[in-house]
N, C-alpha and C positions, 0 to 999 in steps of 0.2 A: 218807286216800288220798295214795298217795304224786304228788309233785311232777311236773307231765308231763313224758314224755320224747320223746329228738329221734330223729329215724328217716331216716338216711342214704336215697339210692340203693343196692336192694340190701338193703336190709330190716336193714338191724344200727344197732345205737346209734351214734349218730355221737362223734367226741371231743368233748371238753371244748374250749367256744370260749377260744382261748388270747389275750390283747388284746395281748400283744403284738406278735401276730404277725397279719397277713392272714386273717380269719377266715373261716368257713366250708367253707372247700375241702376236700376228701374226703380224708382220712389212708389210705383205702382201697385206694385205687389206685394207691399209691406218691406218686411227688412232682408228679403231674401238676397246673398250674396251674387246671385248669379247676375250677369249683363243681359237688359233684355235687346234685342235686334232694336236698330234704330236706321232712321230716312232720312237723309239731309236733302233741301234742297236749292242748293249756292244756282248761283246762275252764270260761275264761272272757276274751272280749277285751277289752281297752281300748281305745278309739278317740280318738286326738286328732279335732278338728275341722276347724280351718281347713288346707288343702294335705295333708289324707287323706282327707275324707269329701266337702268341699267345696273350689271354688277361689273363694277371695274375697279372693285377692291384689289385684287393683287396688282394689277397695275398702277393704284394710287400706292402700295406698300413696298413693292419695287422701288418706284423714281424716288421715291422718300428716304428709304432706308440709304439709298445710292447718295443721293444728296447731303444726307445728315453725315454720314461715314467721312466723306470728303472736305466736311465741313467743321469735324470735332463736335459736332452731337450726338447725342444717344439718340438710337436708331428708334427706341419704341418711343421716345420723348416725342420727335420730328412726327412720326404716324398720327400719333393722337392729337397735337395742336392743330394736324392740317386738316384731318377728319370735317366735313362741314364749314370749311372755312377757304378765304383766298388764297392761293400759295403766296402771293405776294405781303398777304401782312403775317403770315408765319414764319417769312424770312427777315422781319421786322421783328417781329419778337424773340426766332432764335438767335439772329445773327444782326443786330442791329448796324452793324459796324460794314454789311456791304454792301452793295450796289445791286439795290432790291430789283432795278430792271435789266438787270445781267442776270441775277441770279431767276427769277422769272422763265427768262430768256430759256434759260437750260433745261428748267426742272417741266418746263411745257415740252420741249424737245423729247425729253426723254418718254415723257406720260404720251404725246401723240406716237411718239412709237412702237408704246409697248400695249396692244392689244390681245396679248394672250389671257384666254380666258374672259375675253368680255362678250358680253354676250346680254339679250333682254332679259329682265328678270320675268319670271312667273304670275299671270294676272295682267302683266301691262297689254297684251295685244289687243284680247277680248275690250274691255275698259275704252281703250285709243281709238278701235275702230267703230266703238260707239259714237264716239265725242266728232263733230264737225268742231275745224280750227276755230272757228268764233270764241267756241267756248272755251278752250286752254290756249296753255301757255308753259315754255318751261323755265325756272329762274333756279338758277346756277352757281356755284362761286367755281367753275371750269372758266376760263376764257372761253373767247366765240369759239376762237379756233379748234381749241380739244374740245369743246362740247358737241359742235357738230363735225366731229370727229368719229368722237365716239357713239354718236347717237345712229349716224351711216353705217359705222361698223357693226352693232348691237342689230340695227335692223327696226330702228325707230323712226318714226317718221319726224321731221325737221321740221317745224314751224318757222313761218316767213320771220318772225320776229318773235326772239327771245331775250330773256334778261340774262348777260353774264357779267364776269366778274370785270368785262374793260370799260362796262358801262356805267358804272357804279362808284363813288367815292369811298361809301363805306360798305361792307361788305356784309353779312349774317355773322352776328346776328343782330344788329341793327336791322331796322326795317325799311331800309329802303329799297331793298333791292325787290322785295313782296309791295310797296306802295308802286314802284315801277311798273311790275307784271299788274296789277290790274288796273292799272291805267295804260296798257298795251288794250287789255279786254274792254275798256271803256266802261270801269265798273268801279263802284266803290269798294273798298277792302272787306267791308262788312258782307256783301255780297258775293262772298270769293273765300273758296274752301282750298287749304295749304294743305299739300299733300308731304312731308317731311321722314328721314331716318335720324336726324341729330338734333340733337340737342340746343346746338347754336342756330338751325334752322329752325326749328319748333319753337325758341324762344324771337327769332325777326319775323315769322309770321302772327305769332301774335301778336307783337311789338307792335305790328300794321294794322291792328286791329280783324285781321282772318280767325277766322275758326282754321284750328290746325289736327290734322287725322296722319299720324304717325306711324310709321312700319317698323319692326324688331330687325331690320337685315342688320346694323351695326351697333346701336346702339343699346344699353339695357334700357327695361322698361322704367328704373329709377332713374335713371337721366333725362328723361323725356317727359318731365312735369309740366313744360309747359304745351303739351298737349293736351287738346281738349277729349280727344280720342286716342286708342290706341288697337293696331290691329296686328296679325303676326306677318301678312303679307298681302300682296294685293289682290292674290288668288280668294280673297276673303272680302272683297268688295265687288259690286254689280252697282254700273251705271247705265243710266239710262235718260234721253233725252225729250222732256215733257214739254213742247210747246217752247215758251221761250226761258226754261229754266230747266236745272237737272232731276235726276232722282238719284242721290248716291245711297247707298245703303249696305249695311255690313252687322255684324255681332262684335261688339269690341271686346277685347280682352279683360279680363278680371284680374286685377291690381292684388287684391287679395289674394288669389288661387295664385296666381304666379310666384307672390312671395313666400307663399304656405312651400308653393315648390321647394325653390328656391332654398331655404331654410330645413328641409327637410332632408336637401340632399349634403348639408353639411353637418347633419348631425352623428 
């Protein structure tokens, strides 16, 4: 089966996402700025975890900050390296010098602890109770343990097999942890839509070769280049299941209008 395709406003194949230019916007309509609505149809999702399915930002900025303090790093340093990434190779890159599966050891302790304020985010229920497991899947740089941890506690439903970060060599934004998850679905990567909030995820699912459709909860919309999309949340996406493949469909954000923003509030 061939690779799924993308389905403009207006029902004709949209162009080819160009990176180097402002993606998404309608070639259709001449040069108009606006994003027209667009249809994807993968025939299988990926789902990052933490800031797509769930929000358990203060609880990743907790264990971090705790960690970092104790450890003689800067606290906003330890936040941002770990964002999207395994805690085990951020304790490789901050602290090269300990005992990355002691330190591991702790900083999961602390994160499966600390539940306050997690919770689904907005968009995922609707979405989830669409999708029969065949078709997703969720890939993670959580361990098993805190991911269906936190995904019971959120109030997300667990799939039998997921990708995280103890199954894994390398981690996001390498791509394997995205070649893994859709070889869980029994699918080629090309046929497999990466649902991502960072940066280092958006860069390993397309590293896998996925179309990657990214959400604004953590990261800005300039760090998220290698998305092929961008939305501001999931409450702005509708799936839907067509025979033996999907319908995802959304209006993605304008790259343009957001920077106009943007720039406008610093003037």
């Amino acid at each position: 089966m061939k690779p799924f395709i993308v389905i403009s406003a207006y029902g004709l194949p949209s162009p080819r996402v160009n990176r180097a230019a402002p993606c998404c916007y309608s070639q259709i309509m001449g040069s108009s700025p606006a994003p027209s609505p667009v249809v994807l149809h993968p025939r299988g999702i990926l789902f990052d975890m933490d800031g797509v399915l769930i929000s358990s930002l203060g609880s990743v900025e907790r264990s971090w900050e705790k960690w970092a303090l104790s450890r003689g790093i800067d606290p906003a340093l330890a936040i941002r390296t770990a964002h999207g990434r395994r805690a085990i190779e951020t304790v490789r890159l901050l602290r090269p010098d300990l005992n990355d599966l002691a330190e591991l050891e702790w900083i999961e302790e602390m994160e499966v602890a600390d539940n306050v304020g997690l919770e689904m985010l907005a968009g995922v229920r609707p979405i989830l109770e669409a999708l029969p497991e065949k078709f997703w899947t969720v890939v993670t740089s959580a361990t098993d343990r805190l991911a269906r941890s936190r995904m019971a506690h959120g109030g997300v439903p667990v799939p039998a097999r997921i990708v995280s970060a103890d199954m894994v060599t390398n981690g996001k934004p390498d791509p394997e942890p995205y070649l893994k998850g859709s070889d869980f679905l029994g699918l080629a990567p090309p046929d497999c839509l990466v649902i991502e909030d960072s940066a280092s995820g958006a860069q390993a699912g397309h590293a896998a070769g996925c179309k990657v459709l990214a959400t604004l909860f953590s990261h800005s919309l300039e760090s998220l280049v290698d998305a092929d999309w961008v939305v501001r949340s999931l409450e702005d996406v509708r799936v839907e299941v067509v025979r033996d493949t999907l319908a995802v469909s959304f209006t993605p954000v304008s790259r343009e209008a957001i920077a106009a923003q943007a720039e406008s509030l610093h003037l």
